[in-house]
VODO-814698 format. One record per residue (C-alpha): x, y, z; residue in one letter. Coordinates in steps of 0.1 Angstrom, whole numbers, plus 5000, padded with zeros to 4 digits. Layout:
<nodes>
+------+------+------+------+
|    X |    Y |    Z | resn |
+------+------+------+------+
|    X |    Y |    Z |    A |
...
+------+------+------+------+
</nodes>
This chain:
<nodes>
+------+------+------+------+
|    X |    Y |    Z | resn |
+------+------+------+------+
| 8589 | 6993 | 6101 |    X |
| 8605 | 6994 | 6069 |    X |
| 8571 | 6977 | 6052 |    X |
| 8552 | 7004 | 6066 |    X |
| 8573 | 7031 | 6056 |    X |
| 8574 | 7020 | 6020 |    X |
| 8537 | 7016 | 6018 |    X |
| 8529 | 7047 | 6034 |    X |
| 8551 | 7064 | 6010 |    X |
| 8530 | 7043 | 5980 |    X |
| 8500 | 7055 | 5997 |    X |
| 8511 | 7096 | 5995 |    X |
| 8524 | 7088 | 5958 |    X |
| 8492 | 7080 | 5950 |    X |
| 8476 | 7104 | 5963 |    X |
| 8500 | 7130 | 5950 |    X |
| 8492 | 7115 | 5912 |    X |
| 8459 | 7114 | 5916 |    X |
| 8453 | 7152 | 5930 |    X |
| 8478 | 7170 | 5911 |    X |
| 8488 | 7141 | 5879 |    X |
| 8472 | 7158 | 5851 |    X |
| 8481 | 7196 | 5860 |    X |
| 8511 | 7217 | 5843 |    X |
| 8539 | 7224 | 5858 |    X |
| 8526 | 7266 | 5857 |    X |
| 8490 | 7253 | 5876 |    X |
| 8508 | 7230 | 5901 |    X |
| 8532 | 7261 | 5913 |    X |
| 8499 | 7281 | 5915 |    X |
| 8484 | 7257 | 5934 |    X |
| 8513 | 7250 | 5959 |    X |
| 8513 | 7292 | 5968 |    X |
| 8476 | 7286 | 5974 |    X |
| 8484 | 7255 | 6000 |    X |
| 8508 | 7277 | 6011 |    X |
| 8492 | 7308 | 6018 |    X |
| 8464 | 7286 | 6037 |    X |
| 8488 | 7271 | 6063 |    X |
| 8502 | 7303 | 6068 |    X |
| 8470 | 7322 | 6075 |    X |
| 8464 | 7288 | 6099 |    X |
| 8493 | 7295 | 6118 |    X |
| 8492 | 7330 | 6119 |    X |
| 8453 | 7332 | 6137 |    X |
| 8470 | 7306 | 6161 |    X |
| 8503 | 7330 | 6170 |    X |
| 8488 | 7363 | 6166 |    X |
| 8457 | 7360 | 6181 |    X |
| 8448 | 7394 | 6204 |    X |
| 8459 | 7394 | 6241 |    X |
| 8423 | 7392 | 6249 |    X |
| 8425 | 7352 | 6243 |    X |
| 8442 | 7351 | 6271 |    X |
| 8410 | 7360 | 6290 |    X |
| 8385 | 7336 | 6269 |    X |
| 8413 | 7306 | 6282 |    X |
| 8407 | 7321 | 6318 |    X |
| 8369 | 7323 | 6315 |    X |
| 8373 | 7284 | 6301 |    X |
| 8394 | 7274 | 6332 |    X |
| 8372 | 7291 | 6350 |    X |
| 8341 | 7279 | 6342 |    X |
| 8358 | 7241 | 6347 |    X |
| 8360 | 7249 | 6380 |    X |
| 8326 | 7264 | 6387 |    X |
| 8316 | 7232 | 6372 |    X |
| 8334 | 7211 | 6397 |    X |
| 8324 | 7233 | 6427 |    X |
| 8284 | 7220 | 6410 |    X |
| 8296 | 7191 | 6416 |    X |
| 8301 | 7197 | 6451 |    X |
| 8273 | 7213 | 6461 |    X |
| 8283 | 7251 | 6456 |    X |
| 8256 | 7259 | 6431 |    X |
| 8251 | 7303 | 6441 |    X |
| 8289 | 7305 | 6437 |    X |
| 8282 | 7288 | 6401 |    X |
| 8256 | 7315 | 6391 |    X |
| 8282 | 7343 | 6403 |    X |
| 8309 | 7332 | 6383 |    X |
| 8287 | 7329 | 6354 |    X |
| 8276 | 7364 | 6354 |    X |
| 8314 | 7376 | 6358 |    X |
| 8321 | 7352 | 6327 |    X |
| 8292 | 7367 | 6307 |    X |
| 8306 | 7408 | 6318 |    X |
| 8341 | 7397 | 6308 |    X |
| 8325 | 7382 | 6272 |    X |
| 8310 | 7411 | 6263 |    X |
| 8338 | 7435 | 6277 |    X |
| 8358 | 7413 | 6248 |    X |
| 8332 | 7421 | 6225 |    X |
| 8329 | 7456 | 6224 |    X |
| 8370 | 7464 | 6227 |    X |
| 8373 | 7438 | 6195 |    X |
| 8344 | 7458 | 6179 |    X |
| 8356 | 7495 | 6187 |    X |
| 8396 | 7477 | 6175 |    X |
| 8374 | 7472 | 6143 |    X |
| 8361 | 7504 | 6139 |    X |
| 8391 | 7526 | 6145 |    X |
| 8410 | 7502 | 6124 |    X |
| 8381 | 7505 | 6096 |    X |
| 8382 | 7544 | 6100 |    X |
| 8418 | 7548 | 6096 |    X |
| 8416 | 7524 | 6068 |    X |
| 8393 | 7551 | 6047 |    X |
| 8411 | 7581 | 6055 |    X |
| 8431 | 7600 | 6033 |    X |
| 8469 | 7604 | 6028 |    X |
| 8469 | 7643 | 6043 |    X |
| 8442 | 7633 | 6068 |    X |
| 8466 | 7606 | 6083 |    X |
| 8500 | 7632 | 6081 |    X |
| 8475 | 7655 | 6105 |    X |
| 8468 | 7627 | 6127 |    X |
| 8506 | 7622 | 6134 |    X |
| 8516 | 7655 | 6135 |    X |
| 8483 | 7658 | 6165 |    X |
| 8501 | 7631 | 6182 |    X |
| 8531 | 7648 | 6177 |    X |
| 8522 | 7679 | 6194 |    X |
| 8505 | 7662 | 6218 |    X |
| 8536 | 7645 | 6228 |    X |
| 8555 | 7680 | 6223 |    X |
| 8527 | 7695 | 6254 |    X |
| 8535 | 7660 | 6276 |    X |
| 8572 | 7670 | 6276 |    X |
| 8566 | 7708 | 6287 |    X |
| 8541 | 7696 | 6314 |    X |
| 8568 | 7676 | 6331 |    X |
| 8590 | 7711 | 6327 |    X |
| 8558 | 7724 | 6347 |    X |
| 8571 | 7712 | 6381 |    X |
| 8598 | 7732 | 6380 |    X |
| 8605 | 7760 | 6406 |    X |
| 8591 | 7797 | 6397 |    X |
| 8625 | 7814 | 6394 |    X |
| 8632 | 7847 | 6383 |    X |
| 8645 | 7853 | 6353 |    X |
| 8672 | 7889 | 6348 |    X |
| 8687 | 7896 | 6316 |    X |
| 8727 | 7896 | 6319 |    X |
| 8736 | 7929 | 6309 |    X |
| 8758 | 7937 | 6283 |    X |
| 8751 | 7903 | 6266 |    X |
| 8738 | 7922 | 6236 |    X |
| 8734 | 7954 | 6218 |    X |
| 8771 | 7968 | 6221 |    X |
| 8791 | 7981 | 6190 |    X |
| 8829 | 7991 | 6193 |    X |
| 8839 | 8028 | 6187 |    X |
| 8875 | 8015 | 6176 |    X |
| 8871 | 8010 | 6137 |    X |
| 8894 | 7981 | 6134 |    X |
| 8878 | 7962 | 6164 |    X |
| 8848 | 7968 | 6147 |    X |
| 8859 | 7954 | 6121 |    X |
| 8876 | 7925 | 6132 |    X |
| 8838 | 7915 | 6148 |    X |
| 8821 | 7916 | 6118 |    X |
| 8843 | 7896 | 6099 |    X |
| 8838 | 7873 | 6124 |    X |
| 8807 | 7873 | 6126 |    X |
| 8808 | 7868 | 6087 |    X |
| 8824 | 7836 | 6094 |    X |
| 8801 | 7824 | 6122 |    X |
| 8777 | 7830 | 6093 |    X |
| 8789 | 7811 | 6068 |    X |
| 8795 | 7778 | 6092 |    X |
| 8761 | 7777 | 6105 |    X |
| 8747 | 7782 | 6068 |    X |
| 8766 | 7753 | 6056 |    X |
| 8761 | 7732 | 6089 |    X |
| 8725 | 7738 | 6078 |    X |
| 8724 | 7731 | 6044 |    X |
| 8745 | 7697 | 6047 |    X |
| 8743 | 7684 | 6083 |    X |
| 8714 | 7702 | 6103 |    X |
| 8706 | 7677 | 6135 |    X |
| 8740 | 7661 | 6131 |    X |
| 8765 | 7666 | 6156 |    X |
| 8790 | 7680 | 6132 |    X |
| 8795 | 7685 | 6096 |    X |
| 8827 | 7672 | 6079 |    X |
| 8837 | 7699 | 6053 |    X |
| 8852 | 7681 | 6028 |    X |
| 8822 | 7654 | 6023 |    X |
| 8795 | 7681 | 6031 |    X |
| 8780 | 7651 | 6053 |    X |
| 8767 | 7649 | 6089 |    X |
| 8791 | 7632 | 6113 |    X |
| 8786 | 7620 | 6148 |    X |
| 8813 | 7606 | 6170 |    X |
| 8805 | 7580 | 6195 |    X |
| 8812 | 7599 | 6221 |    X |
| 8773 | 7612 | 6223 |    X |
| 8757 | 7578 | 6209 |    X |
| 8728 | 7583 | 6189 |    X |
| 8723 | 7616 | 6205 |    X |
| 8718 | 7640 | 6179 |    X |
| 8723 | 7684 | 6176 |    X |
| 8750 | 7688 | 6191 |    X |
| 8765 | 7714 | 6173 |    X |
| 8727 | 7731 | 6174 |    X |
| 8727 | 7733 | 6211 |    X |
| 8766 | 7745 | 6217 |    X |
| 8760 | 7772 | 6190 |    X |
| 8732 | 7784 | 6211 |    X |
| 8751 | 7810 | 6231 |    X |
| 8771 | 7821 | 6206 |    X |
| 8745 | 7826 | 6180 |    X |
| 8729 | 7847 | 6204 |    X |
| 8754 | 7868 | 6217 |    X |
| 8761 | 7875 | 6180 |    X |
| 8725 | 7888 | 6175 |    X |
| 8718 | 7859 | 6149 |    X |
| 8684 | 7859 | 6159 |    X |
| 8669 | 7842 | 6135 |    X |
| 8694 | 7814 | 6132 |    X |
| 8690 | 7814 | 6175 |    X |
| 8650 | 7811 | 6169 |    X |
| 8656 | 7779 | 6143 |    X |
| 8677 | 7766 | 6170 |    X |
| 8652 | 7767 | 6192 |    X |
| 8625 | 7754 | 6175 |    X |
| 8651 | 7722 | 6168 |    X |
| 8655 | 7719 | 6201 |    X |
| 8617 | 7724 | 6217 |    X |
| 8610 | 7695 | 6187 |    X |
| 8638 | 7673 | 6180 |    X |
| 8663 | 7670 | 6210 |    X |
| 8654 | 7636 | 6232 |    X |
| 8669 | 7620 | 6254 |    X |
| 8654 | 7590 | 6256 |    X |
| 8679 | 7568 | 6240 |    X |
| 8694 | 7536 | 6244 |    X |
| 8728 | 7553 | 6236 |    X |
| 8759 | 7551 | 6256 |    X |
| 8776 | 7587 | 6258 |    X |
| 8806 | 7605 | 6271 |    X |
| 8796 | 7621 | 6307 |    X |
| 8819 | 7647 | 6306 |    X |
| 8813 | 7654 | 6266 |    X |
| 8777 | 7660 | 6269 |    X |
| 8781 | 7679 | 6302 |    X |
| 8799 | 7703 | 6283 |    X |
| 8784 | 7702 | 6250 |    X |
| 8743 | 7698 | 6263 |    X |
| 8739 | 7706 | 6293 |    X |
| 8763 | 7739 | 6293 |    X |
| 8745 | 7749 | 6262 |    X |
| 8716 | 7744 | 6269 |    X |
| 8721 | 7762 | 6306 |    X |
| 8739 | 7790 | 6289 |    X |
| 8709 | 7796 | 6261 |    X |
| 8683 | 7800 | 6291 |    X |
| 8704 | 7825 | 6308 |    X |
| 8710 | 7847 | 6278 |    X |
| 8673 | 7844 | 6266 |    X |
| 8647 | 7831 | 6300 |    X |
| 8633 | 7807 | 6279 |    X |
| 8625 | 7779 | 6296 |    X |
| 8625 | 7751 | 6272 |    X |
| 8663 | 7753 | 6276 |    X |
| 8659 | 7751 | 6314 |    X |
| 8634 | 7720 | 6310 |    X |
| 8657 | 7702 | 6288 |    X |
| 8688 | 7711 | 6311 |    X |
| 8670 | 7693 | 6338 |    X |
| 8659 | 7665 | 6323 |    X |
| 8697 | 7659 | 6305 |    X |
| 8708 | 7663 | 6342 |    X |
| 8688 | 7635 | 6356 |    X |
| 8698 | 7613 | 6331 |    X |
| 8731 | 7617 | 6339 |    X |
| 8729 | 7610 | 6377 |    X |
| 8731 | 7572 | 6375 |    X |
| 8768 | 7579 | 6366 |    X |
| 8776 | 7588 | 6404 |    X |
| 8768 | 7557 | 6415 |    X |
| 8802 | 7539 | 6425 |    X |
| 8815 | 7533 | 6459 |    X |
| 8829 | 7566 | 6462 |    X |
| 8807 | 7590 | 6441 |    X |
| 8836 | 7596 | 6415 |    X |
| 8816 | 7591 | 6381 |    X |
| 8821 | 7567 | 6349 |    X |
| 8834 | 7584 | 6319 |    X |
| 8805 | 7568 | 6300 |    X |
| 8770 | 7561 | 6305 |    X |
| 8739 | 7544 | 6289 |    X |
| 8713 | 7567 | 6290 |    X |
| 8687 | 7540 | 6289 |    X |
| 8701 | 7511 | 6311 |    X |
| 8719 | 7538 | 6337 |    X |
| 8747 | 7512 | 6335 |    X |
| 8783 | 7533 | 6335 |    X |
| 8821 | 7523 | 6325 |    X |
| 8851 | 7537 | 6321 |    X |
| 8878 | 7542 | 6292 |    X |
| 8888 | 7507 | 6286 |    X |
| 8924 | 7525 | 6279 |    X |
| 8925 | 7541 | 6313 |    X |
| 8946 | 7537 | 6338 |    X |
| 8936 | 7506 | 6357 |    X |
| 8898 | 7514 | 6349 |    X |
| 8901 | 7548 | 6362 |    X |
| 8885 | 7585 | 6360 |    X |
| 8902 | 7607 | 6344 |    X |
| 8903 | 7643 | 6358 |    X |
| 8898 | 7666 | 6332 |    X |
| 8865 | 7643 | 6331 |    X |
| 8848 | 7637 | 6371 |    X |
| 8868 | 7676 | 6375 |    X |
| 8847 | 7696 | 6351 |    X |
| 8812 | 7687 | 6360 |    X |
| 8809 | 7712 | 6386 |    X |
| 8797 | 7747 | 6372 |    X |
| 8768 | 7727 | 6350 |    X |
| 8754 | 7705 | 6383 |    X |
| 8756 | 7738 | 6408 |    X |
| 8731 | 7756 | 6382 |    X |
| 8708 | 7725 | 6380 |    X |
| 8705 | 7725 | 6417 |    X |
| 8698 | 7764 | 6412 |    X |
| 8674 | 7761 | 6385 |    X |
| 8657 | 7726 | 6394 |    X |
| 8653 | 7734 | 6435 |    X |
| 8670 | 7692 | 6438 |    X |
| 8699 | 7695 | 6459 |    X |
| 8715 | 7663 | 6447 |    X |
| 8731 | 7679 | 6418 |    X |
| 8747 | 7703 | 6440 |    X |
| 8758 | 7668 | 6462 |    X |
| 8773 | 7648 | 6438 |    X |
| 8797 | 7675 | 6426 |    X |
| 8806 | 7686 | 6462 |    X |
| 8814 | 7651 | 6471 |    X |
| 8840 | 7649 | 6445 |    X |
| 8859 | 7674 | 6463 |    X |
| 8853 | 7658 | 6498 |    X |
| 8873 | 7628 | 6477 |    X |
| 8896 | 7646 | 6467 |    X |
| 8909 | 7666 | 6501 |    X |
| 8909 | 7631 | 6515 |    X |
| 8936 | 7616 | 6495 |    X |
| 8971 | 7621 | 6497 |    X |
| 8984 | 7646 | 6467 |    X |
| 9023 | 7639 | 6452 |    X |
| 9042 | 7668 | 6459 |    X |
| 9007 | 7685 | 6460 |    X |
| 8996 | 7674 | 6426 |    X |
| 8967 | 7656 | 6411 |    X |
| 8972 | 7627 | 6392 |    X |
| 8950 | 7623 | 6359 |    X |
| 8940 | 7590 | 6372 |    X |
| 8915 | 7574 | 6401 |    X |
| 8901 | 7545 | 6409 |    X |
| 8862 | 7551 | 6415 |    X |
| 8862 | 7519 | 6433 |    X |
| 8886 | 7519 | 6456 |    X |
| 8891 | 7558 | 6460 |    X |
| 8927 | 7554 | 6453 |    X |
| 8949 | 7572 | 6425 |    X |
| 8959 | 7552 | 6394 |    X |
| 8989 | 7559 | 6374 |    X |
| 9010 | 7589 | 6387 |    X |
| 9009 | 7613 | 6355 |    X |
| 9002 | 7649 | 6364 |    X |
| 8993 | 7670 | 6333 |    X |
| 8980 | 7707 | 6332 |    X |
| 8972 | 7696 | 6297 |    X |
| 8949 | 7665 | 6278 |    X |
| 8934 | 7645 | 6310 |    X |
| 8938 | 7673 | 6336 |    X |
| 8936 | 7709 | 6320 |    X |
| 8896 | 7720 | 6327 |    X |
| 8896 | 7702 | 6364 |    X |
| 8919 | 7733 | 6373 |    X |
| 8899 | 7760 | 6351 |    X |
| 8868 | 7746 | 6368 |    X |
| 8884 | 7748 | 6402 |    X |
| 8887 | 7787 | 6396 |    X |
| 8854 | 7791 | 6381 |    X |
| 8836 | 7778 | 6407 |    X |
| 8849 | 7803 | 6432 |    X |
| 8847 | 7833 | 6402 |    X |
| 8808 | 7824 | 6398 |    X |
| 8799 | 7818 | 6437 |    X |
| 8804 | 7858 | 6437 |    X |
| 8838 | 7846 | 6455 |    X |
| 8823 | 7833 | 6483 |    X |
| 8833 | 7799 | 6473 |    X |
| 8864 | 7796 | 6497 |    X |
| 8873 | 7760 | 6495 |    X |
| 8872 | 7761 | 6456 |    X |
| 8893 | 7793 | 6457 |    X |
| 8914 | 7771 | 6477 |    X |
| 8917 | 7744 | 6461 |    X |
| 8929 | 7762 | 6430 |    X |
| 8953 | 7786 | 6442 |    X |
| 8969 | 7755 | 6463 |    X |
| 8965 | 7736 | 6431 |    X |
| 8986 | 7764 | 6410 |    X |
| 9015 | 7771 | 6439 |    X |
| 9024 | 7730 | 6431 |    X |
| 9020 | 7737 | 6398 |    X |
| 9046 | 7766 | 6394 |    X |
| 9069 | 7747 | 6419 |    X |
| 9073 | 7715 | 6403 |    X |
| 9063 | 7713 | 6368 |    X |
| 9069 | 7754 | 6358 |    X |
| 9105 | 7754 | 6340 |    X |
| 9123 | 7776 | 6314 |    X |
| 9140 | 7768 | 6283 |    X |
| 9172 | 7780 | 6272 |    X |
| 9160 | 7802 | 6246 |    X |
| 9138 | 7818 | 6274 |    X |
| 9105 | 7803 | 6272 |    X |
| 9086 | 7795 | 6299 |    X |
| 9064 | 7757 | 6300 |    X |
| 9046 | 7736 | 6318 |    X |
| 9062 | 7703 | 6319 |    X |
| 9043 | 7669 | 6328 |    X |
| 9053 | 7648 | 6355 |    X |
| 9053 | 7610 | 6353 |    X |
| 9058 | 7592 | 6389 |    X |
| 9082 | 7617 | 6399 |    X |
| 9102 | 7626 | 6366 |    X |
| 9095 | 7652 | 6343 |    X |
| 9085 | 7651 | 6308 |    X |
| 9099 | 7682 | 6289 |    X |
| 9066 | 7684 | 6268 |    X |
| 9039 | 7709 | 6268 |    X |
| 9007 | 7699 | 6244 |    X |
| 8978 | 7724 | 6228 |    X |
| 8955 | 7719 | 6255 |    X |
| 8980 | 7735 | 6279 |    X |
| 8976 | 7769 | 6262 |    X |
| 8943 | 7776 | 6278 |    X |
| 8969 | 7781 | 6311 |    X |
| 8979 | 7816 | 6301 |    X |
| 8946 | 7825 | 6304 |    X |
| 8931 | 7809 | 6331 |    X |
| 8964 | 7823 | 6355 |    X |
| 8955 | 7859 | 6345 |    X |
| 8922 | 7853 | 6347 |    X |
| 8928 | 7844 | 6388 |    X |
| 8960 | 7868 | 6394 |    X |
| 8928 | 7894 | 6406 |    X |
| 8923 | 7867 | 6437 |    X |
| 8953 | 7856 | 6443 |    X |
| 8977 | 7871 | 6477 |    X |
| 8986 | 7906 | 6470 |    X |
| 9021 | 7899 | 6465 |    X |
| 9018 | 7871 | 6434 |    X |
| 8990 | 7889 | 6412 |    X |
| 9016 | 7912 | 6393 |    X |
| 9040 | 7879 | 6390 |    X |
| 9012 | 7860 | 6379 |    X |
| 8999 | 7882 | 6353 |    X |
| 9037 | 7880 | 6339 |    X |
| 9034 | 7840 | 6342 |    X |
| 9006 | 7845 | 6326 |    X |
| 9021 | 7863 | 6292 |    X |
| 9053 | 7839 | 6294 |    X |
| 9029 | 7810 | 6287 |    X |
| 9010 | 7826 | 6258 |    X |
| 9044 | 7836 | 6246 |    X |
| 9054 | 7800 | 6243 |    X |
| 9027 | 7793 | 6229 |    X |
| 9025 | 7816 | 6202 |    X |
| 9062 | 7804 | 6194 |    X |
| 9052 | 7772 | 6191 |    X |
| 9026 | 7774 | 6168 |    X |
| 9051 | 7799 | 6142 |    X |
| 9081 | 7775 | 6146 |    X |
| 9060 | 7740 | 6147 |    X |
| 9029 | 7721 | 6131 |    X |
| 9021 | 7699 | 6159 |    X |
| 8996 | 7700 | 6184 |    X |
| 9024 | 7690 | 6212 |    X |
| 9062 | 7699 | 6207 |    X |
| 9092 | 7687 | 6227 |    X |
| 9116 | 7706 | 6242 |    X |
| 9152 | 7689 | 6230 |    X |
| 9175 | 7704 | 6254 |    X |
| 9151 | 7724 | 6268 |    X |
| 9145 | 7743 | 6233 |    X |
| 9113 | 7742 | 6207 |    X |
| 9126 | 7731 | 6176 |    X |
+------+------+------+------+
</nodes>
């Protein structure tokens, strides 16, 4: 063996000095890309030949077989599978040759003429989206009234409005100028920013402005919107993304934009944002993961949650959004899912008539016992009121719900402070926690917002609970800088 190998290596030495002996070093590198480029082309007509091969290795099989069936005897099935042979052939043929052509033509076209082919394709695209919209339900759109055209008669009120206004102004124009289709513009930077919890889903700060920008008479900014969002705002993503962010953020906007101006491309995108979102009821128990892939349908929760629970500021506040997709879309199952949350819910077993933050979608079960009117709980009870408040108040068990909600509320986590301020405390498996966080604040207004509802006798003392939290909470901001503040010995620093 070790003979053979020697000469054979003799043999390509040889060779070697005889092809390529008498050339420079310059002509010998020239030469090698040549060899090179040769077994490359050879291997790429092997790899990357057309999917039609696959067909000329089927007509070969085939025709081995039609030759054996010869063999046998079966000499009219041979002259039927040769005519199917010869039609496949020249079916080949002519879809290699018309490949050739187009190929050819867009070859010779020019720079501008290929920029209007894509932007054809691109409106073409554009008019397959709208079509699926098409299938929609005729509903009837009416105005809200009073969304627009007002001006105060009080001078400083007006005023005040225009100055904000001014600053609504100057936000969007910089969110424009540095970050336009980015979720959100950091200041400081003057660069577009995009959390993770929408994924690569982009605009968000486009489609949540939508409302406001119309309400504010903005028009033109409203009609740029728009135009971003007939154009730009897909969905088709392999992207994981909050549930409960985009909810809010997208589909709320987007609902919000078609009631305030009947157009319907925010009603078609709605719809379609909703669907995507429906694989996240699919646990034993309907309670939704926090996240979802948009692509796969696969869902998850926090990793950080409570013993891979749902958190109920999260499943809670998905309600108002999936009622109006059922209204708009004519599919009941948005309406389902979100009802069947609170058939959950009156099933289990409440501490002291509370809701923990945490639940298990898989078992059904709660997770940790932490009841907090603030971060993790605060919009499941805002929705809870809502949902009776938009129903035209025939939604009883909602109204329910929240009133029953805010009785356990008042009795167990409700205290006072010794300087006379009223919180809300949390409550951690039975034990209070003297701390009342930002997000809480939004309780002062929700409570007067429901005292209207509420038995005859408690709407005057809620309306007073009411100020006494907004109180607190305007203390707390003057005499702190924190976004939560403790109450040592039951008095704000």
């Amino acid at each position: 063996v070790g003979l053979r190998s020697r000469s054979g290596i003799n043999f390509f030495q040889r060779i070697y000095r005889l092809l390529f002996g008498h050339l420079e070093l310059t002509e010998k590198f020239i030469l090698l890309l040549v060899f090179s480029g040769f077994i490359t082309l050879c291997f790429g007509a092997i790899f990357f030949l057309p999917d039609s091969s696959k067909l000329l290795s089927g007509v070969f099989f085939r025709s081995s077989s039609v030759e054996a069936e010869t063999r046998a005897g079966t000499v009219s099935d041979t002259s039927t599978g040769t005519g199917k042979d010869e039609k496949i052939l020249a079916k080949i043929r002519k879809d290699h040759e018309k490949a050739l052509i187009e190929a050819k033509d867009t070859l010779q076209k020019r720079p501008d003429e290929i920029k209007q082919d894509i932007n054809s394709d691109k409106a073409k695209l554009v008019q397959n989206r709208q079509g699926k919209g098409d299938s929609l339900p005729f509903v009837q759109y009416v105005r809200p009234p009073g969304a627009t055209g007002h001006e105060p008669a009080d001078p400083d009120a007006k005023a005040k409005r225009a100055k904000i206004k001014e600053m609504m102004q100057f936000s969007w124009d910089n969110y424009k100028r540095y970050a336009w289709g980015s979720n959100e513009l950091r200041p400081i930077s003057k660069q577009g920013h995009s959390s993770n919890l929408f994924g690569s889903l982009k605009g968000a700060t486009i489609v949540d402005a939508l409302d406001t920008l119309y309400i504010m008479e903005m028009y033109d900014e409203f009609e740029a919107a728009t135009e971003w969002v007939e154009s730009n705002l897909d969905f088709n993503m392999n992207a994981e993304i909050s549930v409960f962010e985009v909810n809010i953020r997208f589909v709320g906007g987007l609902l919000s934009a078609y009631y305030l101006s009947g157009k319907e491309v925010f009603r078609r995108k709605a719809v379609e944002l909703g669907e995507k979102l429906l694989p996240a009821f699919k646990t034993p128990t309907g309670i939704p993961w926090a996240l979802l892939n948009l692509k796969s349908g696969i869902g998850r929760n926090w990793p950080w949650a409570s013993g891979g629970s749902s958190i109920l500021a999260e499943y809670g506040t998905l309600h108002l959004e999936f009622m109006h997709l059922s209204e708009l879309s004519g599919r009941p199952d948005f309406a389902e899912k979100v009802m069947n949350i609170r058939k959950v819910l009156n099933r289990l077993d409440k501490p002291q008539g509370l809701y923990p933050n945490y639940l298990n979608p898989n078992s059904g079960q709660w997770g940790q016992h932490h009841v907090s009117v603030g971060g993790l709980g605060d919009s499941f009870y805002e929705y809870l009121l809502k949902a009776w408040l938009m129903s035209d108040k025939t939604d009883e068990e909602g109204k329910k719900l929240y009133y029953d909600a805010l009785q356990a509320i008042e009795k167990n986590l409700i205290r006072k402070s010794s300087g006379g301020l009223t919180y809300i405390a949390e409550w951690k498996g039975g034990l209070l926690e003297h701390k009342m966080g930002h997000l809480t604040c939004f309780a002062g207004g929700m409570i007067a917002l429901g005292a209207d509802g509420g038995p005859d006798d408690k709407t005057g003392h809620q309306m007073e609970l009411a100020a006494e939290i907004a109180r607190t909470c305007h203390e707390s901001y003057a005499r702190t800088s924190d976004v939560s503040f403790h109450l040592r010995n039951n008095v704000i620093p």
